[in-house]
C-alpha positions in Angstrom: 236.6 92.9 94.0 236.9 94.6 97.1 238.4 91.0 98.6 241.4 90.7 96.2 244.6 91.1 97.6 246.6 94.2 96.2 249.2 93.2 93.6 251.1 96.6 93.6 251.2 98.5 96.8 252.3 102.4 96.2 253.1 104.4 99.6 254.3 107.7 100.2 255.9 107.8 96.6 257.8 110.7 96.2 259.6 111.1 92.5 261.6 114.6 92.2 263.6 117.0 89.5 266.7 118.4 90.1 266.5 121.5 87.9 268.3 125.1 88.1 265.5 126.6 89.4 265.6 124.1 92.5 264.0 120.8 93.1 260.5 120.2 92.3 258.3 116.8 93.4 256.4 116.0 90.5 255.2 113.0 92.5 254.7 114.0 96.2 253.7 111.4 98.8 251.3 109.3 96.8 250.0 105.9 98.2 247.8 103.3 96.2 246.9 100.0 95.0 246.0 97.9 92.3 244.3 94.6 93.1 244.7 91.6 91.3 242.7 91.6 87.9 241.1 94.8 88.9 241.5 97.9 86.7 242.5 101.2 88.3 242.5 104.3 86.8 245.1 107.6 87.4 243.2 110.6 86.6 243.8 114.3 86.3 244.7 117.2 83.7 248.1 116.9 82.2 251.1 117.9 84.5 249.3 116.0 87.4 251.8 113.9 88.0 250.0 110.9 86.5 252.2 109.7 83.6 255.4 110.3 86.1 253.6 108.0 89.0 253.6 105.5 86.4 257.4 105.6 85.3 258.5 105.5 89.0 256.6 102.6 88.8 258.5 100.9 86.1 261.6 102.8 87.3 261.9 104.5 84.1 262.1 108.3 85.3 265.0 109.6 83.5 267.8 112.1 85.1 267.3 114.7 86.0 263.9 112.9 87.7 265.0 110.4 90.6 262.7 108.6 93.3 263.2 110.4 96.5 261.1 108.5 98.8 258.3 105.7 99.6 257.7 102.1 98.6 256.5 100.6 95.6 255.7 97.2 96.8 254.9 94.6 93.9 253.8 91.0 95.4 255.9 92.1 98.4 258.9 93.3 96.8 259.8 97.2 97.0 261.1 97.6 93.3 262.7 100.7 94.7 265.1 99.0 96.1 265.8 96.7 93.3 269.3 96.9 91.0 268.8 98.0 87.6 269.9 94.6 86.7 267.1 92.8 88.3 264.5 95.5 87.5 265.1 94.6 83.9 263.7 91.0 85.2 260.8 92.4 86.4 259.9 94.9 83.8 257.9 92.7 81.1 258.1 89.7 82.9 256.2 91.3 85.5 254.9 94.7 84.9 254.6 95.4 81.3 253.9 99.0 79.9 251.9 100.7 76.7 252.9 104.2 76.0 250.3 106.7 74.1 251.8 106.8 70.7 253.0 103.9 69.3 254.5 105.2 66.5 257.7 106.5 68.3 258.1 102.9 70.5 257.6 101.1 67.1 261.0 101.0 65.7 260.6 102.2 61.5 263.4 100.1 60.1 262.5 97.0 61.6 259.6 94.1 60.6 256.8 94.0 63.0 257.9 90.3 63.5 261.0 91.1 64.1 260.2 93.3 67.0 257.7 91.0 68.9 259.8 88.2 68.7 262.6 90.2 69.7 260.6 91.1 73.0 259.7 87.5 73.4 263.3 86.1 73.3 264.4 89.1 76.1 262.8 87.9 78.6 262.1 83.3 77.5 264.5 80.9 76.3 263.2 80.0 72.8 264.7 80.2 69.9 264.2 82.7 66.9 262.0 80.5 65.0 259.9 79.3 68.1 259.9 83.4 69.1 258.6 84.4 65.1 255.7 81.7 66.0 254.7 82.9 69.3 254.7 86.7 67.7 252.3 85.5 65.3 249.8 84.4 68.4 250.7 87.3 70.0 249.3 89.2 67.2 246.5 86.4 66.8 245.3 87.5 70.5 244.9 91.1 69.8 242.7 90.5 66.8 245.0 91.4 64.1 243.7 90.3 61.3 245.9 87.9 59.0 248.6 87.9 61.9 251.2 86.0 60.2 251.1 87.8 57.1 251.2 91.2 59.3 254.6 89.8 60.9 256.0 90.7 57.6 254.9 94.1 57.8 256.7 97.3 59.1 254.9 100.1 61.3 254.2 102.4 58.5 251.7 99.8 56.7 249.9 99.8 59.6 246.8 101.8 60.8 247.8 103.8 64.2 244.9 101.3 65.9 247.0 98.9 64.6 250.4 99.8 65.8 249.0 100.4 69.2 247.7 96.6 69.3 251.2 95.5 68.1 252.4 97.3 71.2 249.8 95.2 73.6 250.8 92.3 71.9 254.6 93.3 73.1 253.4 94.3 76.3 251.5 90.8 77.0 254.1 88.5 75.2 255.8 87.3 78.0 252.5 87.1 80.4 253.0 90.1 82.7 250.4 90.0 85.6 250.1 93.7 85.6 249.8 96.2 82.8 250.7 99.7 82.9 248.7 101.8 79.8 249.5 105.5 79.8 246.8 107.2 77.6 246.8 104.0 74.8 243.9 105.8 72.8 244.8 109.5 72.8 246.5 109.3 69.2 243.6 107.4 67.7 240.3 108.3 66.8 237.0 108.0 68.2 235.7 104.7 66.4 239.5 103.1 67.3 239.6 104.2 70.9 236.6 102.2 71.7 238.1 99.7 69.8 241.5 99.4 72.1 239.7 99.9 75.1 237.5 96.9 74.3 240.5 95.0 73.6 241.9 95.7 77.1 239.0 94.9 78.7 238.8 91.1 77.1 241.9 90.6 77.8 241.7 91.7 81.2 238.8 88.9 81.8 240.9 86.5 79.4 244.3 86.7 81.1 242.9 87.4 84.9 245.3 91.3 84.0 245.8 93.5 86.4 245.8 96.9 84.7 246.6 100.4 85.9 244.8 103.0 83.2 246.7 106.7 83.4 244.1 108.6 81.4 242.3 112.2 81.5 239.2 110.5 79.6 236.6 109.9 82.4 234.2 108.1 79.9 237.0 105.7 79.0 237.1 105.4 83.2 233.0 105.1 83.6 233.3 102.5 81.1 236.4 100.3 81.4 238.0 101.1 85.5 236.2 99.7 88.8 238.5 102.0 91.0 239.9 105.7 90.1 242.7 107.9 91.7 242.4 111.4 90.8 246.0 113.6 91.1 246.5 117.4 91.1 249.7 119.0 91.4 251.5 115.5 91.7 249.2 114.6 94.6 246.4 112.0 95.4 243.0 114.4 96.0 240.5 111.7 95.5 240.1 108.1 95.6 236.9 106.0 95.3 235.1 103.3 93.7 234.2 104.4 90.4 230.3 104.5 90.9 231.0 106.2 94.1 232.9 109.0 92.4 230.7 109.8 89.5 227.6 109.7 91.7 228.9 111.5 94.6 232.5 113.5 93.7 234.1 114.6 96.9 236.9 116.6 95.4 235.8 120.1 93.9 238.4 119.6 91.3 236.7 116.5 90.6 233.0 117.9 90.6 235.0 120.3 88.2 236.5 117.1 85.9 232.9 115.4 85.8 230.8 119.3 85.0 233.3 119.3 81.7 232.2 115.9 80.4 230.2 116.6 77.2 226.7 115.2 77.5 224.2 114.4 75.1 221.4 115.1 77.2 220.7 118.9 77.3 217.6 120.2 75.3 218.1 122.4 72.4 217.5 125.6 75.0 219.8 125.0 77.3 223.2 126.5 77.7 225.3 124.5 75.5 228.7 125.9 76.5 230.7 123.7 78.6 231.3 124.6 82.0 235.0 124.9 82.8 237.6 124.9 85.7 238.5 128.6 85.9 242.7 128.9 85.7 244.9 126.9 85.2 247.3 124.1 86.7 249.9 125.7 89.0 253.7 125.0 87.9 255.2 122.1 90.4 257.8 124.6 90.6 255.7 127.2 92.0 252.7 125.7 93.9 250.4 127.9 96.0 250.2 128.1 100.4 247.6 125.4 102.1 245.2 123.6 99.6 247.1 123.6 95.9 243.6 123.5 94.3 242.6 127.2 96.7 243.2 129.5 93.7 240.8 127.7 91.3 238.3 126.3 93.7 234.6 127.7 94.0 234.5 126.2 97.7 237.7 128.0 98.6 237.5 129.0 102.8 240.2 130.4 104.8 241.5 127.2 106.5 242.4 126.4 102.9 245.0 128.7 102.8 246.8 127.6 106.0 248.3 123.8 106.0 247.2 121.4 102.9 244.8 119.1 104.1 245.1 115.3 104.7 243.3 112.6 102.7 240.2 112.2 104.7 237.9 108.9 104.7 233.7 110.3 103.0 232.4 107.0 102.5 233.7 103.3 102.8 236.2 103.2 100.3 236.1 106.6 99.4 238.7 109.4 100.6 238.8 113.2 99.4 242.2 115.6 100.6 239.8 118.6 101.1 238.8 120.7 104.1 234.7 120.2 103.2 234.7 116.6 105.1 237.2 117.8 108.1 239.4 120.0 109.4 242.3 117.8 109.7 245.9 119.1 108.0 248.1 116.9 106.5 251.0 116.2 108.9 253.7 115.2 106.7 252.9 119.2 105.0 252.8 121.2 108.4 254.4 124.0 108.1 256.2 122.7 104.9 254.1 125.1 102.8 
């Protein structure tokens, strides 16, 4: 995998809110990529910065959120710089997108035909008959049962497993070669989510996908992602191949991440509360001196408190921002704290 070229290239993104209290970077200099037909996963508790990474991709961060710096390089071209106008080529064509509850994308009032087909003719040539035909494949590919009969359905006679495979059958209709999915399975239940995820993975292998997983699930990441990028406080801490980081976790925030995974392993004696990450995330608005993780960290030391630290290289292909694997600061942070 390691040999595929990148298909999206994120560097030194910077996405910030212009609010009364001041302006805040809910995304602050992060840099990654996704490969082609690889699948990534973004990582962290909510408020990371995650779910807004993933809108400044799509350059869908509404006012008052604007993207104050870096590239986003996709097959070359920085979509930062794009016009709205040819963004709207991109999106769907390119880079498609699957929000966490379909119910609110789905539109009520409309058929479910209606709505595929409608995404189809947006972005092909095709006529509304030839569009109503290629919605019922669509459908077809994402195992919904009885797809042309469902085409005649609305939202609300469908199961939420099943509305959320509508929305990958929007996402994929015109061919995108990367998909964004921003926590597909948190809505659904247990039995459902493994269902989705299994989805995504076969079509992953069937349509060679690119897809970039924002999730806080790290079983849905053991299971489904070959490389993971974990974020705190709008910020890159970790990145590693996913054995790598589940055998070895650089980060303490992710040692803390993997310790809170439930596990089915422990004897009837043993302690069966679930160890936690003591506090809580910091507001963006309000972020603490040196290290942003300091106040909740068992490793804290006193360089911690001073500059923030750089992303440093631990293995191969394996970087952690902490001050446990060097003592190098961050030198777009010095003195910025």
């Amino acid at each position: 995998m390691s040999a595929e070229p990148a298909i999206l290239e994120v560097r030194k993104l910077r996405t910030s809110f212009f609010t009364a209290d001041g302006v805040v970077h809910a995304v602050d200099n992060v840099s990654f990529d996704v490969r082609r037909g690889e699948a990534l996963a973004l990582v962290g508790e909510s408020g990371c910065g995650k779910s807004v990474t993933a809108m400044s991709v799509m350059r869908l961060v509404a006012s008052p959120g604007k993207i104050t710096g870096g590239e986003i390089r996709f097959k070359g071209r920085d979509l930062a710089e794009l016009s709205e106008r040819d963004m709207r080529k991109v999106r769907g064509n390119d880079i498609a997108m699957v929000f966490q509850e379909p119910m609110t994308s789905l539109n009520p009032v409309f058929k479910i035909g209606t709505q595929v087909a409608e995404a189809i003719r947006i972005h092909k040539d095709v006529s509304k008959r030839e569009a109503w035909r290629m919605a019922g494949e669509m459908l077809e590919l994402v195992s919904i049962p009885d797809p042309v009969k469902r085409l005649d359905d609305y939202p609300h006679q469908l199961s939420g497993g099943m509305r959320q495979r509508v929305m990958i059958a929007m996402a994929l209709s015109c061919d995108p070669e990367l998909l964004i999915a921003d926590e597909p399975t948190t809505a659904l239940d247990v039995t459902i989510q493994a269902q989705i995820m299994e989805l995504l993975a076969g079509l992953q292998q069937k349509l060679g996908l690119a897809i970039l997983l924002i999730t806080h699930d790290l079983g849905v990441v053991a299971e489904f992602c070959e490389r993971v990028v974990v974020m705190y406080t709008g910020r890159v801490v970790e990145e590693a191949p996913v054995r790598e980081l589940f055998a070895n976790p650089a980060h303490p925030y992710t040692r803390g991440l993997l310790k809170s995974l439930p596990s089915v392993t422990k004897g009837a004696t043993e302690e069966r509360r679930l160890p936690t990450i003591k506090g809580m995330v910091p507001p963006i608005s309000n972020l603490p001196p040196g290290c942003k993780f300091n106040p909740r960290c068992p490793d804290v030391m006193d360089i911690c408190l001073g500059n923030e630290p750089a992303l440093m290289p631990v293995g191969p292909e394996q970087t952690a921002r902490c001050y446990l694997h060097g003592d190098t600061p961050d030198p777009e942070r010095i003195g910025s704290n």
